[in-house]
C-alpha positions as a Python dict, from the first residue, in 0.01 Angstrom:
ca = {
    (1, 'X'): (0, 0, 0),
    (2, 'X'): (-144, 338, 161),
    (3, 'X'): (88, 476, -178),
    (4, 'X'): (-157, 401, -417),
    (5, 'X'): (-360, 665, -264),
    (6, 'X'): (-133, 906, -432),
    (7, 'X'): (-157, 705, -769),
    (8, 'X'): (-482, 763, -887),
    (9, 'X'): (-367, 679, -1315),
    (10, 'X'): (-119, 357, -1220),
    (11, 'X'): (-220, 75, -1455),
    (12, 'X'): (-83, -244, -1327),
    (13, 'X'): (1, -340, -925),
    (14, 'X'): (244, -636, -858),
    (15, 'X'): (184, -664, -474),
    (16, 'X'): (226, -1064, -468),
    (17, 'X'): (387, -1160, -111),
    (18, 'X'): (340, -895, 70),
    (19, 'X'): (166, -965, 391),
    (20, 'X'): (-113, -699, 247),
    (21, 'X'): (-429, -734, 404),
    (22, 'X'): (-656, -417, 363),
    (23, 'X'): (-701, -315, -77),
    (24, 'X'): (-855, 36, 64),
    (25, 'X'): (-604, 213, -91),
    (26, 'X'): (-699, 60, -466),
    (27, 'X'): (-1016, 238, -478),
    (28, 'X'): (-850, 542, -633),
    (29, 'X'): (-663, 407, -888),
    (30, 'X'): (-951, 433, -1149),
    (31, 'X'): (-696, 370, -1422),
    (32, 'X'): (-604, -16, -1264),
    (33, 'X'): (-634, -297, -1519),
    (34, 'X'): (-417, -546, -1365),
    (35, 'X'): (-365, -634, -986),
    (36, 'X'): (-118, -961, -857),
    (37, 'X'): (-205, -1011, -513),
    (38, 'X'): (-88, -1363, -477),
    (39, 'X'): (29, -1485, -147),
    (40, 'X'): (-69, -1210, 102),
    (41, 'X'): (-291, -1232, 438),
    (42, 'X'): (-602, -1088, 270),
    (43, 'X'): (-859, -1272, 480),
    (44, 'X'): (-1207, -1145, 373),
    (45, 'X'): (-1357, -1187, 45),
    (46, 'X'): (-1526, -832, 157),
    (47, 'X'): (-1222, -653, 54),
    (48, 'X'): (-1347, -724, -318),
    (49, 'X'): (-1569, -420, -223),
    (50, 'X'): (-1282, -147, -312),
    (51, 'X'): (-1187, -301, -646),
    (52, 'X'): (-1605, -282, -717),
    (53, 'X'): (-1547, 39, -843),
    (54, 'X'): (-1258, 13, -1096),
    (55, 'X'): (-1396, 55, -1425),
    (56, 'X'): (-1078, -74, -1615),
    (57, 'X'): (-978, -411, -1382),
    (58, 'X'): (-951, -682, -1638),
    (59, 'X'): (-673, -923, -1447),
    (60, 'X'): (-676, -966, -1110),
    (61, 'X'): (-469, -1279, -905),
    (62, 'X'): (-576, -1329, -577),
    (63, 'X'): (-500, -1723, -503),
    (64, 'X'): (-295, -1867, -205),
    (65, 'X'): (-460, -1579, 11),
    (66, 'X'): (-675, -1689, 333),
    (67, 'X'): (-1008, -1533, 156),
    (68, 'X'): (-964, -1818, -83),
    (69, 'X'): (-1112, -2050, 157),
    (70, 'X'): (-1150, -2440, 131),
    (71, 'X'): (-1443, -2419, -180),
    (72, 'X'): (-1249, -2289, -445),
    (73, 'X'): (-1582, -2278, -705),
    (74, 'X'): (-1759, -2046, -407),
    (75, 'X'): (-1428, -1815, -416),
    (76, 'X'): (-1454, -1737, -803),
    (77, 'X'): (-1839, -1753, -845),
    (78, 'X'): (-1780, -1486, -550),
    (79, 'X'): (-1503, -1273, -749),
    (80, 'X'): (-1671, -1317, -1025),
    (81, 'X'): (-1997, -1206, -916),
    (82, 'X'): (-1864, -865, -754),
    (83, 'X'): (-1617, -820, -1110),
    (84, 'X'): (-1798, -908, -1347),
    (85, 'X'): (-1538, -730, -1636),
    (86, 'X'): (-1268, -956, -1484),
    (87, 'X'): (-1109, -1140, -1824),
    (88, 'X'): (-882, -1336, -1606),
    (89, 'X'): (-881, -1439, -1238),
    (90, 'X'): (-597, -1619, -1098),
    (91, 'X'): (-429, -1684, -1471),
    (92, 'X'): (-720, -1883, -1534),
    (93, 'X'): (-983, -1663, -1825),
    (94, 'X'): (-1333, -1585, -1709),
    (95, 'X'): (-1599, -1736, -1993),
    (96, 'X'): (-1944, -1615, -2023),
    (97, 'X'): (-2063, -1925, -1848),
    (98, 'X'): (-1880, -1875, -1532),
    (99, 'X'): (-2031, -1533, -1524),
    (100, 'X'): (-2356, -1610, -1571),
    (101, 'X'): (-2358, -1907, -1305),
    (102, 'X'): (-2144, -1644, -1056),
    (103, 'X'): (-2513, -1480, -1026),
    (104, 'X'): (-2704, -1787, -908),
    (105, 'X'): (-2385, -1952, -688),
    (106, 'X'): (-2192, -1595, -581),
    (107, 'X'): (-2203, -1453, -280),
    (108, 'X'): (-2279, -1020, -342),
    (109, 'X'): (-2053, -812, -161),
    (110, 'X'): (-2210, -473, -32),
    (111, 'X'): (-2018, -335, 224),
    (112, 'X'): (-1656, -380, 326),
    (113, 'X'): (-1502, -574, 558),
    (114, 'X'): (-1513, -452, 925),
    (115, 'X'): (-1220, -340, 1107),
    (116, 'X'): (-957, -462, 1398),
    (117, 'X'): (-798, -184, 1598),
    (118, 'X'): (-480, -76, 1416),
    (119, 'X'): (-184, 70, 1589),
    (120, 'X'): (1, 339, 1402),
    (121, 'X'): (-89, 223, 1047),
    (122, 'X'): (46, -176, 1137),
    (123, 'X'): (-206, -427, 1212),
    (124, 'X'): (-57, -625, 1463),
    (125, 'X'): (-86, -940, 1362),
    (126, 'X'): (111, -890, 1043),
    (127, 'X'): (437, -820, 1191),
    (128, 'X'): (627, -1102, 1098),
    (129, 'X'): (453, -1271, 826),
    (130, 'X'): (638, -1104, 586),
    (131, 'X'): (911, -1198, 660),
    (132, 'X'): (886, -1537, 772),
    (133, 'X'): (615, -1656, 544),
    (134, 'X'): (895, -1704, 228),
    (135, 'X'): (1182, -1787, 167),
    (136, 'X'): (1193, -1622, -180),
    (137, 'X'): (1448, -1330, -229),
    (138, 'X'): (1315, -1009, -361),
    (139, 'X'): (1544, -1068, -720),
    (140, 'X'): (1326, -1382, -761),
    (141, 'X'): (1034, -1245, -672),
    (142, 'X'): (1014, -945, -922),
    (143, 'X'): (1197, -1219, -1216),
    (144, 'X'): (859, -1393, -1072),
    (145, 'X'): (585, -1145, -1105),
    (146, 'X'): (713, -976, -1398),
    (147, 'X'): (714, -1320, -1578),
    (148, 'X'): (362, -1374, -1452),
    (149, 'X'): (273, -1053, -1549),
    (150, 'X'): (406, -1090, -1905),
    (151, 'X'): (280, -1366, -1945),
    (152, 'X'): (-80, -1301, -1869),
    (153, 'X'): (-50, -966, -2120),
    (154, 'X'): (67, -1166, -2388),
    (155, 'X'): (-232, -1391, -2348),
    (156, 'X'): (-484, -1109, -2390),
    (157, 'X'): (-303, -946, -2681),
    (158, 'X'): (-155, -684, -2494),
    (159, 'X'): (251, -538, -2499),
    (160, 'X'): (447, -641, -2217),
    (161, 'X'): (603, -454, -1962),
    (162, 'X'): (937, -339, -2006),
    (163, 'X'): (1163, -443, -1687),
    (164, 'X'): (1231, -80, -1568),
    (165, 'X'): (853, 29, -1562),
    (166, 'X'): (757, -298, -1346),
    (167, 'X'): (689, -182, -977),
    (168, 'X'): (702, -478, -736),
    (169, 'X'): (717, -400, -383),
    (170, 'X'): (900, -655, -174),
    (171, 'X'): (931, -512, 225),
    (172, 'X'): (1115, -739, 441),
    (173, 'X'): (1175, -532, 739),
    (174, 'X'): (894, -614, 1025),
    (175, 'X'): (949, -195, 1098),
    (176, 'X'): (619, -61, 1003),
    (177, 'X'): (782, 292, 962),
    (178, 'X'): (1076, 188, 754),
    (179, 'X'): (829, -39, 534),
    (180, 'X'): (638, 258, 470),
    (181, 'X'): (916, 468, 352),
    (182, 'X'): (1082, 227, 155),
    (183, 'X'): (760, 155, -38),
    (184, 'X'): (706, 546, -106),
    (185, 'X'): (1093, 617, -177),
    (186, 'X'): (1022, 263, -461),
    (187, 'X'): (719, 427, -585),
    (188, 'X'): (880, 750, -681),
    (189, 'X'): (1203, 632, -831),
    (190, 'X'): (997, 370, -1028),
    (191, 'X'): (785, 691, -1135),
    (192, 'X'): (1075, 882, -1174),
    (193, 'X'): (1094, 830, -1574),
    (194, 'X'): (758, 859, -1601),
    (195, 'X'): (696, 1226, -1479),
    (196, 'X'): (736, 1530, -1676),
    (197, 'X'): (798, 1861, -1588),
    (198, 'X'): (457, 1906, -1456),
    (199, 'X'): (420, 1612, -1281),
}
């Protein structure tokens, strides 16, 4: 995801299976209001420390990731505590309520997650969970997020998105390299229709 780096105004990230474990790269895009995460190796509830800083976040969907843990009540008093403009976490909406008891039974996150050595850009232990951890093809999966996607717009009052401007990334090659390319070579054909002359 070392491409949203380079995307600091993208509004909405469909990363959902993925094998992503590091959101480092999301602390740029200031512009982010919605970010599918679903199903990826995202072990630390620490990472919430790079979305901490996104003024616009209001959906984020971060279930069936290890962070989750065994107490799901700890997990979203947790999210809820660090996001507190969060409208919806995991399609489920956030009420006043839950954010005022995330303050007495969430967990504040103040520093990010500490680091395992990574060789050239690939943590090791990811290289085949991608593409062993599913079985779903990459059709179903962005029919899939786009639905969910959709779906969770319509819910807050807000248009969906049109097929063709719906970037899902689905890498199943267990080359670090090639996944790399392929995402940035997605990202700018996606983008493509987007850009004017100037950009």
């Amino acid at each position: 995801i070392s491409i949203c780096r380079d995307l600091p105004n993208i509004e909405v990230i469909t990363f959902s299976v993925n094998g992503i474990s590091d959101l480092e790269p999301l602390n740029q895009c200031q512009n982010l209001s919605e970010l599918y995460l679903r199903k990826n190796n995202i072990t630390s509830l620490n990472e919430l420390f790079y979305l901490k800083n996104l003024p616009q976040l209001r959906v984020l969907w971060l279930s069936e990731n290890p962070c989750c843990g065994s107490d799901p009540h700890r997990y979203r008093m947790t999210v809820l505590r660090n996001l507190p403009s969060l409208q919806k976490l995991d399609n489920q909406a956030v009420t006043e309520e839950e954010l005022s008891q995330a303050l007495v039974d969430g967990e504040e996150i103040t520093a990010p997650p500490a680091r395992r050595s990574v060789e050239n850009g690939c943590p090791e232990s990811t290289e085949s969970s991608a593409a062993e951890s599913t079985t779903e093809t990459e059709s179903e999966l962005l029919n899939f997020s786009l639905e969910e996607t959709n779906k969770i717009r319509e819910e807050l009052g807000m248009k969906p998105v049109p097929r063709d401007k719906f970037s899902s990334f689905s890498p199943r090659d267990t080359d670090c390299n090639r996944k790399k390319r392929n995402n940035v070579l997605n990202a700018i054909l996606l983008l493509m229709k987007e850009l004017d002359a100037e950009g």
